[in-house]
C-alpha positions as CSV (number, residue, x, y, z in Angstrom):
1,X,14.1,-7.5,-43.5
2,X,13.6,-6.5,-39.7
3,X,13.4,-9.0,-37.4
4,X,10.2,-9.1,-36.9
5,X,9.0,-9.6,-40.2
6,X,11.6,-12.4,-40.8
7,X,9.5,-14.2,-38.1
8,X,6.5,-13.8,-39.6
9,X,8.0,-15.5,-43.0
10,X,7.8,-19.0,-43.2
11,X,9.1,-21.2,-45.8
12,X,8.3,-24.7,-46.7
13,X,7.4,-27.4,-49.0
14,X,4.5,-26.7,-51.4
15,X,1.8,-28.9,-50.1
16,X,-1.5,-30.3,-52.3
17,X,-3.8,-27.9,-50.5
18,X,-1.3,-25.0,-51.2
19,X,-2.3,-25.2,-54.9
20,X,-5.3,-22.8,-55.7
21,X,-3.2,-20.0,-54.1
22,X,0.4,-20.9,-55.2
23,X,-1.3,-20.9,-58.4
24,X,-2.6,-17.6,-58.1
25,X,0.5,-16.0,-56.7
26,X,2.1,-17.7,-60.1
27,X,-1.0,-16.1,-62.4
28,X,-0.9,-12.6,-60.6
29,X,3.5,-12.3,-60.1
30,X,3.7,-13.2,-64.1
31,X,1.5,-10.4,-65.1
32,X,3.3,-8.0,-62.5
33,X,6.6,-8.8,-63.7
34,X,6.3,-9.2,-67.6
35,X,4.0,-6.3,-68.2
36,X,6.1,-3.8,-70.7
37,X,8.4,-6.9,-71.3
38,X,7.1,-9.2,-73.3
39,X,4.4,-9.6,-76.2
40,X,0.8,-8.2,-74.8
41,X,-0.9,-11.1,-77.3
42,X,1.3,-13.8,-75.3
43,X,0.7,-12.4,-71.9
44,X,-3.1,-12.1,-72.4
45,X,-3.1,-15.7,-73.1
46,X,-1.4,-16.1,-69.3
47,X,-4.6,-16.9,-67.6
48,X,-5.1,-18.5,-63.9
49,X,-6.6,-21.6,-64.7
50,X,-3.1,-23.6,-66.0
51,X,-0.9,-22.2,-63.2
52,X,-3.4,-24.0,-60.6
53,X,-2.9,-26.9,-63.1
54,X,0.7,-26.5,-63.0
55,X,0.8,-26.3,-58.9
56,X,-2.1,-29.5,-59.0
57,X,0.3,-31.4,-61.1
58,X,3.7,-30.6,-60.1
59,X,3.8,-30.0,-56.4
60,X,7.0,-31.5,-56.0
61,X,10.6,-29.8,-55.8
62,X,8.5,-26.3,-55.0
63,X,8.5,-24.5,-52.0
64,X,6.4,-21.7,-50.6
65,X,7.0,-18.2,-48.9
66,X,4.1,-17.7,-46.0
67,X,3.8,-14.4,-45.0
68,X,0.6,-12.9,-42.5
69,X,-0.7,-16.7,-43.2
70,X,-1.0,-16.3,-47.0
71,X,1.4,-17.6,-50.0
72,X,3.1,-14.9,-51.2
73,X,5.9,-16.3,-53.1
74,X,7.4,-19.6,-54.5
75,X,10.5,-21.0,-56.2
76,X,10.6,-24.4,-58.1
77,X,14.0,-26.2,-58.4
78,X,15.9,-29.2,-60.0
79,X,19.1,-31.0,-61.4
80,X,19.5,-28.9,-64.5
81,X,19.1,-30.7,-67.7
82,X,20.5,-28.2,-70.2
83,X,23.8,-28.6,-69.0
84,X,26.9,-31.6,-69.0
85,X,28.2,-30.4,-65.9
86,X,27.1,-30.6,-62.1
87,X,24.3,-28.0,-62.1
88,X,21.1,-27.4,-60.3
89,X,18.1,-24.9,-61.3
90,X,16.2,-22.6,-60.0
91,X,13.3,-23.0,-62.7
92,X,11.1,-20.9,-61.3
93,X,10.9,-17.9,-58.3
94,X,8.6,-15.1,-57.9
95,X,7.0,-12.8,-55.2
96,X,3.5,-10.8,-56.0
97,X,4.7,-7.0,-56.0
98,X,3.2,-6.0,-52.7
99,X,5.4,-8.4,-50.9
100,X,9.1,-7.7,-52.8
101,X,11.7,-5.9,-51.1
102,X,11.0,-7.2,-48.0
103,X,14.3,-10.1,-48.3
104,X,11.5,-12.7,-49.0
105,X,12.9,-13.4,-52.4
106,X,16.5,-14.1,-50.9
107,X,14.8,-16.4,-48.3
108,X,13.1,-18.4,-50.9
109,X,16.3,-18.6,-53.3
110,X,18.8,-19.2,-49.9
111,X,16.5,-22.6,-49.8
112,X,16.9,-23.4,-53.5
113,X,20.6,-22.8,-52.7
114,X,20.3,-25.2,-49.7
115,X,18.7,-27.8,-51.6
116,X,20.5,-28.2,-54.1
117,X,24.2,-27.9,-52.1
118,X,25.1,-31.5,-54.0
119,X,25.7,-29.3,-57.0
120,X,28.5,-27.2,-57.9
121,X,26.9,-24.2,-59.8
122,X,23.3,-23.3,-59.5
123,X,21.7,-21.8,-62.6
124,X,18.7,-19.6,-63.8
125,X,17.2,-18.7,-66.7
126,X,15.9,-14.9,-66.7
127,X,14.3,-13.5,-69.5
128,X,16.9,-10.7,-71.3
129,X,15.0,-7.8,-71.0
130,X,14.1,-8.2,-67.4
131,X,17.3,-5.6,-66.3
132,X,15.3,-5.7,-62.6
133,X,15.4,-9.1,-62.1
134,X,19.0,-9.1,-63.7
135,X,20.3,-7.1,-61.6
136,X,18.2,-9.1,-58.5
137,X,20.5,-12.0,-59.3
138,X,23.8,-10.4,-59.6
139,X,22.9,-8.8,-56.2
140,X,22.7,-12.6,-54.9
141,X,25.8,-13.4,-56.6
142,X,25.1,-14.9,-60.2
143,X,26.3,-13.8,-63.5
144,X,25.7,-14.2,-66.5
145,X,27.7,-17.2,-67.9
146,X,27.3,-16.4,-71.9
147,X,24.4,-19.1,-72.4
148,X,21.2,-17.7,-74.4
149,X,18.2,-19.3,-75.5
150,X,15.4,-18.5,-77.6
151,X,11.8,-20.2,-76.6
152,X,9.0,-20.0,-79.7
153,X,6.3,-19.3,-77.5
154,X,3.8,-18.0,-80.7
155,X,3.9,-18.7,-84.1
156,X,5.7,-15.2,-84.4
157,X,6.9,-14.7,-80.6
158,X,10.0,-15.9,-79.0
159,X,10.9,-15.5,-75.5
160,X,15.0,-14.8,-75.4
161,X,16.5,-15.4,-72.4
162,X,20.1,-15.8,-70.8
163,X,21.8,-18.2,-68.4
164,X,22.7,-16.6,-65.1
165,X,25.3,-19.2,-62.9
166,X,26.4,-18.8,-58.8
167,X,29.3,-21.6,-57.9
168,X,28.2,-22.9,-54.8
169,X,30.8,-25.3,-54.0
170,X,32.3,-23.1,-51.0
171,X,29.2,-22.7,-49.9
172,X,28.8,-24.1,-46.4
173,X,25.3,-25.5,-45.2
């Protein structure tokens, strides 16, 4: 990202009046980025209505990439819970199409990082089949630590999905 851009990026904590459009930018993102990778009957079923619940209800631990005054991006985080050891999450991060590429992703996941710095090993969860956003992370510097789940999403549907981890112990903040 040129300079200039970068200061036109602004990133902060999700705020209550943020939530109509954070949870449009979750809506719209989900239906860029899953298209061709998971199960049209589930995806039709993603509608905007529940992501503006979702924003509404859990404001907290999410922050918010403004770019040209509009939310373009977010990232949820927390103290992992499917783990023993010292891990934080990324739960959640996604840019709408039109704005990826442009190092806004990075910015939003380099403040996850920052935030949870009182953890040794940040992890996320990326659906298997998702080789772009695979290879996103292992850009960033995660890898693929041999943990899979499978999420019953439909009564016939599961969503499989595998563990990416980054150590950030040696990180410095």
């Amino acid at each position: 990202m040129n300079e200039e851009r970068l200061t036109m990026l602004i990133i902060r904590d999700m705020i209550s009046e943020d939530a109509e459009e954070k949870g449009f930018v979750h809506y719209k993102s989900w239906l860029e980025t899953y298209d061709g990778l998971m199960n049209p009957d589930f995806l039709s079923k993603h509608t905007l209505e529940p992501c503006i619940h979702i924003a509404k209800t859990y404001p907290e631990r999410t922050i918010v990439a403004i770019y040209d005054h509009h939310i373009v991006g977010f990232a949820a985080y927390l103290s992992s819970c499917d783990s023993k050891d010292d891990r934080g999450e990324v739960m959640a991060i996604y840019v709408l199409k039109d704005y990826q590429k442009l190092g806004i992703g990075k910015a939003l996941m380099d403040e996850c990082i920052n935030r949870l710095h009182a953890h040794d090993e940040v992890s996320v969860w990326v659906l298997h089949n998702n080789l772009a956003a695979i290879t996103w992370y292992e850009k960033y510097g995660f890898k693929q630590d041999g943990n899979k789940k499978s999420v019953k999403v439909m009564e016939d549907y599961s969503l499989d999905e595998v563990r990416m981890s980054l150590s950030i112990k040696n990180i410095h903040h």
